[in-house]
N, CA, C and O atoms as CSV, one atom per row, in Angstrom:
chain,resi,resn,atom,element,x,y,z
A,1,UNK,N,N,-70.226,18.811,26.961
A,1,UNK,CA,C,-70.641,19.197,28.286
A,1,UNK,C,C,-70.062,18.230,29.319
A,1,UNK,O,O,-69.619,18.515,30.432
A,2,UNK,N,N,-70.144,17.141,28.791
A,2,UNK,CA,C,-69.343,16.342,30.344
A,2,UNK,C,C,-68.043,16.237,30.252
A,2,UNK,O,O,-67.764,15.430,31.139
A,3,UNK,N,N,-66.991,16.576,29.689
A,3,UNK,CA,C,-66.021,17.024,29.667
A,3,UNK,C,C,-65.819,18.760,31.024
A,3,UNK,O,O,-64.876,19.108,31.735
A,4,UNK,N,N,-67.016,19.288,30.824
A,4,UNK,CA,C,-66.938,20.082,31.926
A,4,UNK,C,C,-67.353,19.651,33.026
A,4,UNK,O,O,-66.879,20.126,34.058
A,5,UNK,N,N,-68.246,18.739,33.072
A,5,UNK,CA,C,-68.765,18.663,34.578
A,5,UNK,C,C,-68.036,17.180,35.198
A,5,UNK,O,O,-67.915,17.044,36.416
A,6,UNK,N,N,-67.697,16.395,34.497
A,6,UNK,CA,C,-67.427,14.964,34.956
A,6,UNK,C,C,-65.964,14.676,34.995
A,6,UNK,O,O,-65.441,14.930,33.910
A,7,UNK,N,N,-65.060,14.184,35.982
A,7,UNK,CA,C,-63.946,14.288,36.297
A,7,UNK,C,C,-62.919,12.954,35.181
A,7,UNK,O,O,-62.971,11.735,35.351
A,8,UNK,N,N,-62.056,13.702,34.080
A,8,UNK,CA,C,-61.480,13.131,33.265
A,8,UNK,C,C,-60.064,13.014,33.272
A,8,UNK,O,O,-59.337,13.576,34.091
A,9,UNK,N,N,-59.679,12.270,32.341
A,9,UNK,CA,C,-57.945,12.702,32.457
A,9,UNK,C,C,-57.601,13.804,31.831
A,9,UNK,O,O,-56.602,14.475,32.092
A,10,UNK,N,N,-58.234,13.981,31.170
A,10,UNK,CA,C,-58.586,15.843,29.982
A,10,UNK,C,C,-58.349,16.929,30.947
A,10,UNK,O,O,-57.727,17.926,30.579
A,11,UNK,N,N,-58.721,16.839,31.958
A,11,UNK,CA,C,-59.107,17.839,32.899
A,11,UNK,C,C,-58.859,17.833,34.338
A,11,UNK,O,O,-59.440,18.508,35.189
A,12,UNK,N,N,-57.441,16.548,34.583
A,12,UNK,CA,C,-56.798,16.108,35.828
A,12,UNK,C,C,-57.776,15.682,36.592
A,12,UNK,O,O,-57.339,15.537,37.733
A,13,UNK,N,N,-58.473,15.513,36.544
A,13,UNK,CA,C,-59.952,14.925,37.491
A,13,UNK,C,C,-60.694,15.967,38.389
A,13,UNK,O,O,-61.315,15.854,39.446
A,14,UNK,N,N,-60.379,17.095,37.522
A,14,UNK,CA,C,-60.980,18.083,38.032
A,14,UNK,C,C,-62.125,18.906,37.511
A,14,UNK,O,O,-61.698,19.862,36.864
A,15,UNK,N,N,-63.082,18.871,37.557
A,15,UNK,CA,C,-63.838,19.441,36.136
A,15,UNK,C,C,-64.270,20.638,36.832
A,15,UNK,O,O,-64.661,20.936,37.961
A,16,UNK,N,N,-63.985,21.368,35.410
A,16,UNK,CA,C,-64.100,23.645,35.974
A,16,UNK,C,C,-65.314,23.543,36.595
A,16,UNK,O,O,-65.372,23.729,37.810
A,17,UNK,N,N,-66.551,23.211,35.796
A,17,UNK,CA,C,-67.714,23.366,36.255
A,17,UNK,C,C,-68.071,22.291,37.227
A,17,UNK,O,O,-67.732,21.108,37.189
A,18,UNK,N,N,-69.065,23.113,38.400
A,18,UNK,CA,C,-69.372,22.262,39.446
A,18,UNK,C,C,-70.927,21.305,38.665
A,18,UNK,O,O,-71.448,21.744,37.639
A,19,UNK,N,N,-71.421,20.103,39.319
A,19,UNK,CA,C,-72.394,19.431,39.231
A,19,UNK,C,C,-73.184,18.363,40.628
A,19,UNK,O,O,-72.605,17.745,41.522
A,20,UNK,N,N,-74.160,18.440,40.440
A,20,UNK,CA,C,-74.211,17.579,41.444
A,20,UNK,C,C,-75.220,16.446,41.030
A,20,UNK,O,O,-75.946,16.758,40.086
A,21,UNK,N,N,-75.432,14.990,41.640
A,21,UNK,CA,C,-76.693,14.376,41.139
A,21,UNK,C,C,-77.381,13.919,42.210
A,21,UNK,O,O,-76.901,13.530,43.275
A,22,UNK,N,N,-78.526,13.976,41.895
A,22,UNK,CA,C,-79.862,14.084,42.734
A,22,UNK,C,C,-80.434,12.486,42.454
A,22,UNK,O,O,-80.835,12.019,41.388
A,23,UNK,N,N,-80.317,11.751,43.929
A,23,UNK,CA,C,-80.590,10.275,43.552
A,23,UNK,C,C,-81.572,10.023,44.475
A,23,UNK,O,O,-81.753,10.869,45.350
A,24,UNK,N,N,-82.431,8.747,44.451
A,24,UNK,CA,C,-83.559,8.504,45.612
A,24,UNK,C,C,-82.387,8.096,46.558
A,24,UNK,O,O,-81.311,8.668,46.382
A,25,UNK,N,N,-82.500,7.092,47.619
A,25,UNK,CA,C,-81.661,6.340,48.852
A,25,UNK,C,C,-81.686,4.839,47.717
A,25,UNK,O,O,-82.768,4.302,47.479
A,26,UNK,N,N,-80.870,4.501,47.334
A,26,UNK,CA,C,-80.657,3.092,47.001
A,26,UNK,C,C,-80.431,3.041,45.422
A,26,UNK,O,O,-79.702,2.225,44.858
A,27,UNK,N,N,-81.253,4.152,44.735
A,27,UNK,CA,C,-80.921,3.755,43.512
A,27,UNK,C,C,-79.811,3.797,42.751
A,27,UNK,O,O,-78.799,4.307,43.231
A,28,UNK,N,N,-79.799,3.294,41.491
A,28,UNK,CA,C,-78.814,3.585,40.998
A,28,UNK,C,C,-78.438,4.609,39.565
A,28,UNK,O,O,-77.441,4.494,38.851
A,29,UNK,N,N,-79.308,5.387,39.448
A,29,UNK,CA,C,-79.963,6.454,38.709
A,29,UNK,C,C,-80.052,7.539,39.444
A,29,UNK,O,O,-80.230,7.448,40.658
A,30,UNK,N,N,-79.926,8.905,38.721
A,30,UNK,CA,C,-80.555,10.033,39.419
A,30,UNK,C,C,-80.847,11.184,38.078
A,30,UNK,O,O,-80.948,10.739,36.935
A,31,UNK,N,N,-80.947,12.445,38.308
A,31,UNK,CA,C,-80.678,13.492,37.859
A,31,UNK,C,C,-79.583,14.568,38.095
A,31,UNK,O,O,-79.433,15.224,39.125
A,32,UNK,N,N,-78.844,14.633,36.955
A,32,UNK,CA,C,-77.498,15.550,37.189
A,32,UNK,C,C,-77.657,17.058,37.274
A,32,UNK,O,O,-77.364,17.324,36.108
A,33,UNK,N,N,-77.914,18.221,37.836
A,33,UNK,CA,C,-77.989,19.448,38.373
A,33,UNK,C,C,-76.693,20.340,37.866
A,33,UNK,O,O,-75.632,20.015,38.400
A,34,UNK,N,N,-76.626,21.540,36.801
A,34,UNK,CA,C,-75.527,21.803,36.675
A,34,UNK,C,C,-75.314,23.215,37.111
A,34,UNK,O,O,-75.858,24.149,36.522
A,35,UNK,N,N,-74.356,23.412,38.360
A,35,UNK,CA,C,-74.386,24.444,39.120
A,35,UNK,C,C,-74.311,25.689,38.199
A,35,UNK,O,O,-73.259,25.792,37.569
A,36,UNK,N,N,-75.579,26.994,37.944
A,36,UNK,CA,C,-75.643,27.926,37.268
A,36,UNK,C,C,-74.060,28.945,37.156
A,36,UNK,O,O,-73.238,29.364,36.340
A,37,UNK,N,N,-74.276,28.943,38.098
A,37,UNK,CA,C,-72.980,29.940,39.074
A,37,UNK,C,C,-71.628,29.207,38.188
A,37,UNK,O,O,-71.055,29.818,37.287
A,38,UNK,N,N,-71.441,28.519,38.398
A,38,UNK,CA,C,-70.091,27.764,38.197
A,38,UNK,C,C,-70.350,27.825,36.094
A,38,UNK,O,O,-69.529,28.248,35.280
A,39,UNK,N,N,-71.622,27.293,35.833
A,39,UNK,CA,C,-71.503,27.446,34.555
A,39,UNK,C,C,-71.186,28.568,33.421
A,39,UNK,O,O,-70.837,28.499,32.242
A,40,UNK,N,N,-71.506,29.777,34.440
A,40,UNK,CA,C,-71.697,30.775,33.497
A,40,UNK,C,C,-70.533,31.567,34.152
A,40,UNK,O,O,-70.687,32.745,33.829
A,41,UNK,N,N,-69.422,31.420,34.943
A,41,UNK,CA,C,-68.301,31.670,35.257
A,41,UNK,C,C,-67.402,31.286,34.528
A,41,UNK,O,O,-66.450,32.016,34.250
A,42,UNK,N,N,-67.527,30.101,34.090
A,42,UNK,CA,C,-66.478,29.259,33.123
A,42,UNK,C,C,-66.725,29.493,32.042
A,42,UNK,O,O,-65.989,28.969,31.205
A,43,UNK,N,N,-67.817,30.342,31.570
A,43,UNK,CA,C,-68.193,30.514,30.148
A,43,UNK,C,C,-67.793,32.094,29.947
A,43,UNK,O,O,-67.524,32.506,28.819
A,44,UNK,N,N,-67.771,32.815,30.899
A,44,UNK,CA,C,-67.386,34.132,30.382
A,44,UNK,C,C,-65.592,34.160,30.924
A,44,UNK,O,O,-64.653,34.852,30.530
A,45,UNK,N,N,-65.634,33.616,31.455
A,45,UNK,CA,C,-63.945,33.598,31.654
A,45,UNK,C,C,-62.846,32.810,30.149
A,45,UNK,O,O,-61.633,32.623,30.064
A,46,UNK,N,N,-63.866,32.560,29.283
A,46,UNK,CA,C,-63.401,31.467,27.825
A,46,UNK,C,C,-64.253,32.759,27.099
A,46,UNK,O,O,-63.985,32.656,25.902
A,47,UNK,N,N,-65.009,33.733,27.259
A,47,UNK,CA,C,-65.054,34.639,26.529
A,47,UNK,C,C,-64.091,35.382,25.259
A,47,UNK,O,O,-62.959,35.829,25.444
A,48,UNK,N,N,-64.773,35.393,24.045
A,48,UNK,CA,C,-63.467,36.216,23.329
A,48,UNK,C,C,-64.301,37.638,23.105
A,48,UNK,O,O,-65.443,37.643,22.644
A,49,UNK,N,N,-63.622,38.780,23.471
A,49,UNK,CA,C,-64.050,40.073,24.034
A,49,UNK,C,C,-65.039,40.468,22.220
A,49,UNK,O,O,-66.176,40.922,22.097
A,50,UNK,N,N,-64.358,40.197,21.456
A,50,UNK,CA,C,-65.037,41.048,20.091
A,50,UNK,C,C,-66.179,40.731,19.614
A,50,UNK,O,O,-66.877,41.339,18.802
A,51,UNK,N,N,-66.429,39.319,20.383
A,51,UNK,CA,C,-67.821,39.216,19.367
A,51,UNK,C,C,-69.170,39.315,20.584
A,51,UNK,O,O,-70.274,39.264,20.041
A,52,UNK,N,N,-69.203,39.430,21.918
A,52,UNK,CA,C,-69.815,39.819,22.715
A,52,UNK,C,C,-70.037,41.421,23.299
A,52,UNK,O,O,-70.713,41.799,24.256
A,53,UNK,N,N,-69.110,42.287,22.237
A,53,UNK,CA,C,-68.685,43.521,23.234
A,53,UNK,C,C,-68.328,43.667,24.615
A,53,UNK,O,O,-67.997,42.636,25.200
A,54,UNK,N,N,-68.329,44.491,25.099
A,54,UNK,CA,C,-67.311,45.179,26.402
A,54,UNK,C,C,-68.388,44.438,27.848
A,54,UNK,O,O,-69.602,44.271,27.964
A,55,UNK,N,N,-67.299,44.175,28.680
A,55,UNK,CA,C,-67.592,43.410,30.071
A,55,UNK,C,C,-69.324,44.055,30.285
A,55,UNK,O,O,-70.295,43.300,30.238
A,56,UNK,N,N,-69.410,45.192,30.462
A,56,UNK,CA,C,-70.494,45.801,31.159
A,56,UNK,C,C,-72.002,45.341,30.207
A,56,UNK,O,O,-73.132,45.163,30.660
A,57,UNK,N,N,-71.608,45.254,29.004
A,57,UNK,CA,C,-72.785,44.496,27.674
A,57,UNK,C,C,-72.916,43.279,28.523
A,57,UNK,O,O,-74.063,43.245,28.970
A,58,UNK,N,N,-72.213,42.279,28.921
A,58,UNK,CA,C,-72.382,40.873,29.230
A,58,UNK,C,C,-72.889,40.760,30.511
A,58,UNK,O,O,-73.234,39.637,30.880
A,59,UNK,N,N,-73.000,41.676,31.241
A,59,UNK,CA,C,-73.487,41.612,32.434
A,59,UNK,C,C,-75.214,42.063,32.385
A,59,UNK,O,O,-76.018,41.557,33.168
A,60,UNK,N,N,-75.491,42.780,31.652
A,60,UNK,CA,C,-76.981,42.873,31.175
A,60,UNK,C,C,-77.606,41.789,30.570
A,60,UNK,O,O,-78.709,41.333,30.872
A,61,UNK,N,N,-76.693,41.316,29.522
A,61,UNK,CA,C,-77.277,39.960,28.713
A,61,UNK,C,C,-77.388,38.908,29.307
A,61,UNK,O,O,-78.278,38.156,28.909
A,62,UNK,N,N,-76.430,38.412,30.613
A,62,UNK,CA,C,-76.911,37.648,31.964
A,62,UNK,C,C,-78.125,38.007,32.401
A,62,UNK,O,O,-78.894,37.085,32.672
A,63,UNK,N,N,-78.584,39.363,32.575
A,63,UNK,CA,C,-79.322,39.473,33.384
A,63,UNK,C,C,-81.083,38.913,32.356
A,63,UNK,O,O,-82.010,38.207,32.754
A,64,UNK,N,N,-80.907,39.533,31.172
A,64,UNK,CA,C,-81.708,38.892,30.110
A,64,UNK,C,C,-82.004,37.437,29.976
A,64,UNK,O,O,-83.065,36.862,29.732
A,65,UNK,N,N,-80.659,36.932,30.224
A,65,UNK,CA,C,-81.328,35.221,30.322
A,65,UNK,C,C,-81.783,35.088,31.478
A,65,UNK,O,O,-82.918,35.544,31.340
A,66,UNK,N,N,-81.691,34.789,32.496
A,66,UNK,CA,C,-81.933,34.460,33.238
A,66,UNK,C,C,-83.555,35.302,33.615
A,66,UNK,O,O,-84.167,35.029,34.647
């Protein structure tokens, strides 16, 4: 997972998936937030079509998780 969200040389310092972290004012700790949208874009775009069935199946089964 941080290979997707955290900026590497793997991944030109660009990572597919967006993230953000949620810190108080000063600290040096927070919580990392991993943008839904961005996650589950990058996951059906790495889709392999046969073992999920046809586009219109995956758009229901989104709707199931969530």
């Amino acid at each position: 997972m941080n290979a997707l969200i955290l900026p590497t040389v793997g991944n030109g310092y660009k990572p597919p998936v967006k993230s953000f972290v949620l810190r108080k004012r000063g600290a040096k700790t927070g919580v990392r937030l991993i943008s839904w949208d961005s996650l589950t874009a990058y996951i059906y775009a790495h889709e392999e079509k046969g073992l999920l069935g046809t586009a219109g199946d995956n758009k229901n089964l989104k709707k199931s998780i969530i």
